[in-house]
VEXFITOR-456095 format. One record per residue (C-alpha): residue in one letter; x, y negated, z. Coordinates in Angstrom, 1 decimal. Layout:
BEGIN
+------+--------+--------+--------+
: rest :      u :      v :      w :
+------+--------+--------+--------+
:    A :      X :      Y :      Z :
...
+------+--------+--------+--------+
REM end
This chain:
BEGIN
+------+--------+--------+--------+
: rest :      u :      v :      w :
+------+--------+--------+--------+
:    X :  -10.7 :  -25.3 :   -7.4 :
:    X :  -12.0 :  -25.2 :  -11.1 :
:    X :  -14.4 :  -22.4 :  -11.9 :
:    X :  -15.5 :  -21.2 :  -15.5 :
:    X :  -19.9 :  -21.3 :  -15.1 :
:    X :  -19.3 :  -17.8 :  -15.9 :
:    X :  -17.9 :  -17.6 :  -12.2 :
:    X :  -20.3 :  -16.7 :   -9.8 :
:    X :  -20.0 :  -16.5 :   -6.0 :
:    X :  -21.4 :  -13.7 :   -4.0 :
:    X :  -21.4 :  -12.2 :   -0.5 :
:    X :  -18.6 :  -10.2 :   -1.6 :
:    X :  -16.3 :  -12.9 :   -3.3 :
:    X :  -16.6 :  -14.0 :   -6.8 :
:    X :  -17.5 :  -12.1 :  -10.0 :
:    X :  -17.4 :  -13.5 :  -14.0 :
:    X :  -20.5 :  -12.8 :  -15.2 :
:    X :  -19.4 :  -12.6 :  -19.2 :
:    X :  -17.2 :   -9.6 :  -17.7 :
:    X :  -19.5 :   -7.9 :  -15.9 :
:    X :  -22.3 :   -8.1 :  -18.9 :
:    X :  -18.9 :   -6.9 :  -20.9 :
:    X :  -18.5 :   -3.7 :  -18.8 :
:    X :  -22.4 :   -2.9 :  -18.9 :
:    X :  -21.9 :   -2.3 :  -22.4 :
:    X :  -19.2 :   -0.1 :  -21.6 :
:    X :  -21.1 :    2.1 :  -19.2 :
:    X :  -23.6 :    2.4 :  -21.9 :
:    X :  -21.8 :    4.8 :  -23.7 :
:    X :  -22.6 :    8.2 :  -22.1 :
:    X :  -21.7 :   12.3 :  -23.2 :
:    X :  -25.0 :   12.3 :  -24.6 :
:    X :  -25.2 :    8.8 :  -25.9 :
:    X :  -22.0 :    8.3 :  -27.5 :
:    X :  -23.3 :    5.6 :  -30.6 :
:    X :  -25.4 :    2.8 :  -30.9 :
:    X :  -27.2 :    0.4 :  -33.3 :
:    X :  -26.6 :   -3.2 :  -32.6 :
:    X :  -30.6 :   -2.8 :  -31.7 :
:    X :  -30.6 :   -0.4 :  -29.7 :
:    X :  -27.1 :   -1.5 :  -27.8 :
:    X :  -29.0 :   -4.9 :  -26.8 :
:    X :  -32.1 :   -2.9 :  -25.6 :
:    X :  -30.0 :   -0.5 :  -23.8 :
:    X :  -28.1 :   -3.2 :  -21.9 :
:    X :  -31.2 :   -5.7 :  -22.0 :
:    X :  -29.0 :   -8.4 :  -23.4 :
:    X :  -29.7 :  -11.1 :  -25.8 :
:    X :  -28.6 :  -10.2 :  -29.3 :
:    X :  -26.4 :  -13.3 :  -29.6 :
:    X :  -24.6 :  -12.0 :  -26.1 :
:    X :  -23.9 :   -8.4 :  -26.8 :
:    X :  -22.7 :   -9.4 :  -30.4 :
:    X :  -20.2 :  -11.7 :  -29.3 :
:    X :  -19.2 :   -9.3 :  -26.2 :
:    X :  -18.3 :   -6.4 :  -28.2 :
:    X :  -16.9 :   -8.3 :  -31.1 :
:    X :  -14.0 :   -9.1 :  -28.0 :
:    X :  -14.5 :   -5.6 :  -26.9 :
:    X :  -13.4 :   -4.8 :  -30.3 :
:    X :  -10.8 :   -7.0 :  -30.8 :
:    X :   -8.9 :   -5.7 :  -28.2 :
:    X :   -9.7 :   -1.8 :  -28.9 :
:    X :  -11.9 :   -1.3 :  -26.3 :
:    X :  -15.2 :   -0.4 :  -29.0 :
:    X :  -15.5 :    0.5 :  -32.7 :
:    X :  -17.7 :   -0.5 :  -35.5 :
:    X :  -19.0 :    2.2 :  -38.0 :
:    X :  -19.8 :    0.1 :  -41.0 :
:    X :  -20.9 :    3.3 :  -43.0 :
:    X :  -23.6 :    4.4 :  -40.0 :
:    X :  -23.9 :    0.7 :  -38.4 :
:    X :  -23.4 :    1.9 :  -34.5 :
:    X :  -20.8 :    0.5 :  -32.5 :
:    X :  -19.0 :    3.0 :  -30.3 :
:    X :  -15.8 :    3.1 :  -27.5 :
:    X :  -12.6 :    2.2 :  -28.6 :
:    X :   -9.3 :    4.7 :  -28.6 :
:    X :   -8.0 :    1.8 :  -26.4 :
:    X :  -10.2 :    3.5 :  -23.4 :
:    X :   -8.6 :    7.1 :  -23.9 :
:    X :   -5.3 :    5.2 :  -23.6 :
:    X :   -6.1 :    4.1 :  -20.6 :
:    X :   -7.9 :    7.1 :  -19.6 :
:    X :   -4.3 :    9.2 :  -20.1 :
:    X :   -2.5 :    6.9 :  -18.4 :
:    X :   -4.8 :    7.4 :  -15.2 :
:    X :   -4.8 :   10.8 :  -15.2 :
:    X :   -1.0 :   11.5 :  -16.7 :
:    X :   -0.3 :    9.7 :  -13.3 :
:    X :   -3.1 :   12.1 :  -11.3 :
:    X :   -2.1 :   15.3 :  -12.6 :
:    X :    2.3 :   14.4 :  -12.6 :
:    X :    1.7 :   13.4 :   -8.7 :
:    X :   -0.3 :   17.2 :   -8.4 :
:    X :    1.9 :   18.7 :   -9.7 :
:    X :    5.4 :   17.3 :   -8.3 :
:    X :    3.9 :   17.5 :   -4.7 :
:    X :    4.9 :   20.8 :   -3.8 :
:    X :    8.6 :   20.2 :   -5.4 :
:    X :    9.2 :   16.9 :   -3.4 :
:    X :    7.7 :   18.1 :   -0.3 :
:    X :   10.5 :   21.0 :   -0.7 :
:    X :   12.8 :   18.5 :   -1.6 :
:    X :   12.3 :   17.1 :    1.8 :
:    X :   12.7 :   19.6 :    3.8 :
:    X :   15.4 :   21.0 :    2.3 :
:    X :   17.5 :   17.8 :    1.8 :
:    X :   16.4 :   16.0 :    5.1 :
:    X :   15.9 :   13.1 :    3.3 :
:    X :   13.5 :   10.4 :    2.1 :
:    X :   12.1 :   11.5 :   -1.2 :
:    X :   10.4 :    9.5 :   -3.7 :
:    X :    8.7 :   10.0 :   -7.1 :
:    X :    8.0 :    7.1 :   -9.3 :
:    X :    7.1 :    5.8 :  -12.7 :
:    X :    7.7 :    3.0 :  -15.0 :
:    X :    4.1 :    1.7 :  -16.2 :
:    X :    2.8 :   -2.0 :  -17.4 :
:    X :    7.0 :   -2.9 :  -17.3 :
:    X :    6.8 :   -2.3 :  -13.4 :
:    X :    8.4 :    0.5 :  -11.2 :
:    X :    5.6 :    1.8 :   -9.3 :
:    X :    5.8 :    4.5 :   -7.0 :
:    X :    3.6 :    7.8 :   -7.2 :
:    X :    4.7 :    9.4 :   -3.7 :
:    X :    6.8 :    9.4 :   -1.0 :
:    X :    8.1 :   11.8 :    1.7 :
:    X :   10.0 :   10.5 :    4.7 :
:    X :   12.5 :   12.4 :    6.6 :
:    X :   11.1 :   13.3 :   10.1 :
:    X :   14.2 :   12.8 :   11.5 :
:    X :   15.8 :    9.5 :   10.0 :
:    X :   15.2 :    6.7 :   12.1 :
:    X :   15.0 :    4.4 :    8.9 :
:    X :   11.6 :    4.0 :    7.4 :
:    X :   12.0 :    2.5 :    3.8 :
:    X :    9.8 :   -0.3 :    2.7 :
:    X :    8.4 :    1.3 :   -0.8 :
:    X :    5.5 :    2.8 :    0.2 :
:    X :    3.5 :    4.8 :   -2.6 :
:    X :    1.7 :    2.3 :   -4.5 :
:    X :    4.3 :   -0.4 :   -4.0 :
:    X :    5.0 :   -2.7 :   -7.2 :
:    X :    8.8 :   -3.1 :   -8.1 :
:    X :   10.8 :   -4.6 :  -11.1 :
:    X :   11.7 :   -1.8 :  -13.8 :
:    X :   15.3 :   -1.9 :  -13.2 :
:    X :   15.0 :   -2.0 :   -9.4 :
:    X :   16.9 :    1.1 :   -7.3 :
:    X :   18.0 :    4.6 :   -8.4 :
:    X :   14.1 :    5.0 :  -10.1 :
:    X :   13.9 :    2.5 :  -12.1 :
:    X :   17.3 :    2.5 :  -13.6 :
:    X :   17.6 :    6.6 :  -14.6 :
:    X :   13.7 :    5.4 :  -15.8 :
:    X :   15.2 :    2.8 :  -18.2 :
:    X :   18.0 :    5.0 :  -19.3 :
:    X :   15.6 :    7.1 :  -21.4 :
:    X :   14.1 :    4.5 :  -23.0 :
:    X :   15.0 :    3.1 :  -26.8 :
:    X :   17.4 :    0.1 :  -26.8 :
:    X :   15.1 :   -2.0 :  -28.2 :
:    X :   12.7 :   -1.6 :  -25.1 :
:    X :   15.2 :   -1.7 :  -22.8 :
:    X :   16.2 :   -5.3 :  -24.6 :
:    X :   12.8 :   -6.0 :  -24.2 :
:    X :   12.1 :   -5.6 :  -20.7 :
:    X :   14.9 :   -7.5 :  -19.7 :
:    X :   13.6 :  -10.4 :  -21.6 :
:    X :   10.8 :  -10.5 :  -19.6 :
:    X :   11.9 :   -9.3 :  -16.3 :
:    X :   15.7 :  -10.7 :  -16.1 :
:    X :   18.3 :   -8.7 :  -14.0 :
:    X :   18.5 :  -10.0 :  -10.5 :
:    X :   20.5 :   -9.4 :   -7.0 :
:    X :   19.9 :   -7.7 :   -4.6 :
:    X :   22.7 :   -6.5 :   -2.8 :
:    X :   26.2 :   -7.7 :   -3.6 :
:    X :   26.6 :   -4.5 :   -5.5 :
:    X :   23.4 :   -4.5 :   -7.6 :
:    X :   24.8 :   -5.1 :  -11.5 :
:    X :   23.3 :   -8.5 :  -13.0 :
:    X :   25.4 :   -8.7 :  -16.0 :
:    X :   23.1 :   -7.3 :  -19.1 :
:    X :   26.1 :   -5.9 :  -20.8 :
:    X :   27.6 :   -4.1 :  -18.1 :
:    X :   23.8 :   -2.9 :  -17.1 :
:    X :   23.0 :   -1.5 :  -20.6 :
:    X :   26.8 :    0.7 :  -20.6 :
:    X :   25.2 :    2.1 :  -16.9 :
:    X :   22.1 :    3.2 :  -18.6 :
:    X :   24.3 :    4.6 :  -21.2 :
:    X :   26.3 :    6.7 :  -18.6 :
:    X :   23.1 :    7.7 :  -16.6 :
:    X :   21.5 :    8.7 :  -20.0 :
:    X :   24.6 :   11.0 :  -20.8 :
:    X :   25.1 :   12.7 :  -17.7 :
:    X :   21.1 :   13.0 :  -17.0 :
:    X :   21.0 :   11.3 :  -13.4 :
:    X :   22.4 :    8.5 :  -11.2 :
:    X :   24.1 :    8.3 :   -7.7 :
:    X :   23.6 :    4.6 :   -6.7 :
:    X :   25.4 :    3.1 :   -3.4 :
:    X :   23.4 :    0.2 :   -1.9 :
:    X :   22.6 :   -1.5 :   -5.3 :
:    X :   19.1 :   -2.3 :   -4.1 :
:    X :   19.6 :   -1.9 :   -0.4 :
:    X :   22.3 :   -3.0 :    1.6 :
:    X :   23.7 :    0.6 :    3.4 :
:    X :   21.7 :    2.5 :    1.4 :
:    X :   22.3 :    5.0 :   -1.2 :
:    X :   20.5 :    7.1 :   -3.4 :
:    X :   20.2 :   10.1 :   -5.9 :
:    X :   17.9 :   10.0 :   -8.8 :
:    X :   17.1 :   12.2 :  -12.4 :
:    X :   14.6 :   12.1 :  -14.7 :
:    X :   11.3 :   14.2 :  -15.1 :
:    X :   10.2 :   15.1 :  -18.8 :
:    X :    7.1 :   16.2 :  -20.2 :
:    X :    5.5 :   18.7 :  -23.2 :
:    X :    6.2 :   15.7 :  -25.2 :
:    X :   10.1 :   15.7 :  -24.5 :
:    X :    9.8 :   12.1 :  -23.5 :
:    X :   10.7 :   11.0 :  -19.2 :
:    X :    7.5 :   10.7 :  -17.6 :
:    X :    8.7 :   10.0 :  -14.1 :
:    X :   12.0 :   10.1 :  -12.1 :
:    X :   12.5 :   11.8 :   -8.7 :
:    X :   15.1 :   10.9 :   -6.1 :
:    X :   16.5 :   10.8 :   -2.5 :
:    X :   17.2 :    8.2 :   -0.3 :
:    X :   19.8 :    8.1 :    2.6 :
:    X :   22.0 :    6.2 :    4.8 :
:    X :   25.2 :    5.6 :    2.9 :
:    X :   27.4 :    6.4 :    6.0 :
:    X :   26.1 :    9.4 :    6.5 :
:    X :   26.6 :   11.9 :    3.5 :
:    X :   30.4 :   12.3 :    2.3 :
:    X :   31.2 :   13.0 :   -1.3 :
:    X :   30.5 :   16.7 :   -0.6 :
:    X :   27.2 :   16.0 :    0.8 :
:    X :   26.0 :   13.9 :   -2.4 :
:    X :   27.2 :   17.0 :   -4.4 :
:    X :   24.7 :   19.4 :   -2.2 :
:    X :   22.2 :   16.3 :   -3.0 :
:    X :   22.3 :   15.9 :   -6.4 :
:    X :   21.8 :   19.5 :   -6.8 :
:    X :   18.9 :   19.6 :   -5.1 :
:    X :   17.5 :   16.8 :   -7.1 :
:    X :   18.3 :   18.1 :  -10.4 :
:    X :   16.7 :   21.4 :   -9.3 :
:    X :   13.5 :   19.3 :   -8.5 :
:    X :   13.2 :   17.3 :  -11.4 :
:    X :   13.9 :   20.4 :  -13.7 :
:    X :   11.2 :   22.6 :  -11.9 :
:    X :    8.6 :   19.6 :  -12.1 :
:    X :    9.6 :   19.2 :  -16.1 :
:    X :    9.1 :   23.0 :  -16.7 :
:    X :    5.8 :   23.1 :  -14.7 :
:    X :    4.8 :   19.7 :  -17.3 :
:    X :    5.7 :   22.0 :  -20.4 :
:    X :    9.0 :   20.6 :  -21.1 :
:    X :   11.3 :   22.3 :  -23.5 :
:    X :   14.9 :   21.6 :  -23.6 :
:    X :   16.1 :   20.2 :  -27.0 :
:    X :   16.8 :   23.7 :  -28.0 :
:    X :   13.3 :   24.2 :  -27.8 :
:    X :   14.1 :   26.1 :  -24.9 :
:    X :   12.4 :   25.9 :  -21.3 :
:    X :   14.1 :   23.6 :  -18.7 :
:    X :   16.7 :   25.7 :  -16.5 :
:    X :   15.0 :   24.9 :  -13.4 :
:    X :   13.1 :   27.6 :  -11.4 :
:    X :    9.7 :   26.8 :  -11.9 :
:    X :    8.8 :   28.7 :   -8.4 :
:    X :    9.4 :   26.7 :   -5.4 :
:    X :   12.9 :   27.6 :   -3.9 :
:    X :   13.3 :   30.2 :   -1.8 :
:    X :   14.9 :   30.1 :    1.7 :
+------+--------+--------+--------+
REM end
């Protein structure tokens, strides 16, 4: 196997030494050391000039830093506040929907799940199985799937623009599978349509054989879907009353976690959800 020289090996597997001398710069930047001179960025790091030039001339390119031309310091970029919201928008939305889907669970007797659409992937925030089901479902909290995958990731892709939605299915094509799960793009995009109008989706064994689900969208201050929130069962065993008492339930979760994110209907109005945690 090919290795750049920048690769080193070490007890603990290898490490690219250009990016680790990239990062140093990074942690340079302190509360109470926020700006630096070229000068005093290479002494602070105890890099050659030539090196810490070319590093955070990438570092810029790519948002990470900032060059002040009128006060000649170089400083971090707004790219690392992006990524800094992103880390703890995901944090604080798993905080605060934990009470809501653990209450979920108990009142619905079912497997709940909270998840997010991030980086083009469905990834899942948090999980609650059903003490009693003797099915344990393989997307554990963490676990990477494809943005249109399940009742998540399709009520997740119904709130966003067209264009994104043509987007990501450019890059990550429809695929099977179940017999049931839609692969045609057309008929896909009129679903999203549907789930989009009616504010939720009830999905029969699209992504697991015998397995259905119940899913709605969770909105923030901003008025745009931060996460979805859903239940997972055993097809067989709720009837079309059942799903009713279900989808209740989940609409009454993701509305309560939207209020307690500041969301405000489009009549500038709060969410109808209680924002308590129901009562018995």
């Amino acid at each position: 196997m090919n290795r750049s020289t920048n690769d080193t090996k070490s007890d603990k597997g290898f490490f690219n030494r250009s990016l680790e001398r990239a990062l140093q710069i990074l942690c340079a930047f302190t509360l109470e050391r926020s700006a630096y001179t070229l000068t005093q960025l290479t002494e602070a790091v105890g890099l050659p000039k030539a090196t810490t030039i070319r590093l955070c001339s990438t570092l810029m390119k790519y948002g990470f830093m900032k060059f002040d031309h009128s006060t000649m310091q170089y400083s971090l970029g707004i790219k690392l506040f992006e990524l800094g919201s992103i880390v703890y928008a995901s944090l604080s939305l798993r905080k605060t929907a934990s009470p809501f889907l653990q209450q979920l669970q108990i009142r619905s007797a079912k497997t709940t799940f909270l998840g997010i659409i991030e980086n083009d992937e469905l990834i899942y925030l948090d999980k609650r199985e059903s003490p009693g089901n003797p099915i344990r479902f393989a997307s554990q909290i963490g676990r990477i799937r494809p943005p249109h995958f399940g009742m998540l990731g399709q009520v997740l892709m119904s709130t966003l623009p067209e264009d994104e939605v043509d987007r990501i299915l450019e890059k990550k094509p429809l695929t099977a599978h179940t017999k049931k799960t839609t692969t045609d793009p057309y008929e896909f995009r009129e679903k999203l349509a549907r789930i989009r109008k009616q504010g939720y989706l009830i999905e029969e064994g699209e992504a697991i054989e015998g397995i259905s689900g119940i899913a709605a969208p969770i909105y923030n201050f901003t008025g745009s879907a931060a996460a979805a929130v859903g239940v997972s069962f055993i097809s067989s065993s709720v009837d079309a009353r059942g799903k009713e008492a279900l989808l209740a339930e989940v609409l009454k979760t993701a509305d309560s976690i939207s209020h307690e994110m500041g969301y405000r209907g489009k009549n500038g109005t709060m969410a109808m959800g209680n924002t308590a945690l129901a009562q018995e």
